[in-house]
C-alpha positions in Angstrom: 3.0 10.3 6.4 0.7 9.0 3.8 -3.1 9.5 3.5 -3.7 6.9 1.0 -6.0 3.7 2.7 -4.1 0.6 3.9 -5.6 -2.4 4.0 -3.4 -5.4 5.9 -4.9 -8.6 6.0 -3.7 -12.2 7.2 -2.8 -14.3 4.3 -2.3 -18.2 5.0 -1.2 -19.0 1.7 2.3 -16.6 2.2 2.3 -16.8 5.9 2.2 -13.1 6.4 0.4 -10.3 6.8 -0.5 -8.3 3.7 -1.1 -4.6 3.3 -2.5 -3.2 0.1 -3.2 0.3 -1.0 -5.8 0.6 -3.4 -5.8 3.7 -4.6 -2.1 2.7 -6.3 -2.3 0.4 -8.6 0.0 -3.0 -7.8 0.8 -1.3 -4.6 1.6 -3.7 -1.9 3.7 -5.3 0.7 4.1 -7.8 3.5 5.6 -8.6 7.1 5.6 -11.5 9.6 4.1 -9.2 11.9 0.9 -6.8 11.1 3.5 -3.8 12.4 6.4 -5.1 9.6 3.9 -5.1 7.0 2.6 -1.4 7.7 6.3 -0.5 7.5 7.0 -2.2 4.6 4.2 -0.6 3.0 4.5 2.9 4.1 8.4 2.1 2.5 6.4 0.8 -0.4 4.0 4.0 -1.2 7.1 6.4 -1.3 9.0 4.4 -3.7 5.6 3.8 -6.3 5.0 7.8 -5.9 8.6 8.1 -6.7 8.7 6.1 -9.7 5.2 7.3 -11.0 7.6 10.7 -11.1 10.2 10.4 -12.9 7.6 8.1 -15.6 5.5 11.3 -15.6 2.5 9.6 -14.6 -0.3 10.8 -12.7 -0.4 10.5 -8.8 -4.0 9.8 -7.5 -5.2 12.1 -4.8 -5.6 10.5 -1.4 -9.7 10.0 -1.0 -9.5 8.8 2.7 -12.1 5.4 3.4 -13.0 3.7 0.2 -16.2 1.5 0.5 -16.8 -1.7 -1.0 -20.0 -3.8 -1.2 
């Protein structure tokens, strides 16, 4: 299980819901349903980690709830 924030939100313009993690750059996924789209995600964060890997790039830390104004 990941500790990196998810944010899913419902987008009309795609007719889904939308989860973003924002701690991984361009990481994101959807789902009809808000369960699907936390799935998809959670899929989603293991394959970015993994390809961050084998590019030798750096993987942020989790740093739990992110605030925004």
């Amino acid at each position: 299980m990941n500790k990196y924030e998810i944010i899913i939100y419902w987008s009309e313009t795609d007719n889904a819901y939308v989860a973003e993690v924002p701690e991984l750059a361009g990481c994101m996924a959807d789902g009809k349903t808000y369960a699907e789209a936390l799935g998809n995600v959670e899929i989603i964060i293991a394959e970015w980690i993994e390809t961050a890997q084998s590019l030798g790039r750096e993987i942020p830390s989790p740093r739990g709830k992110l605030m925004y104004a």
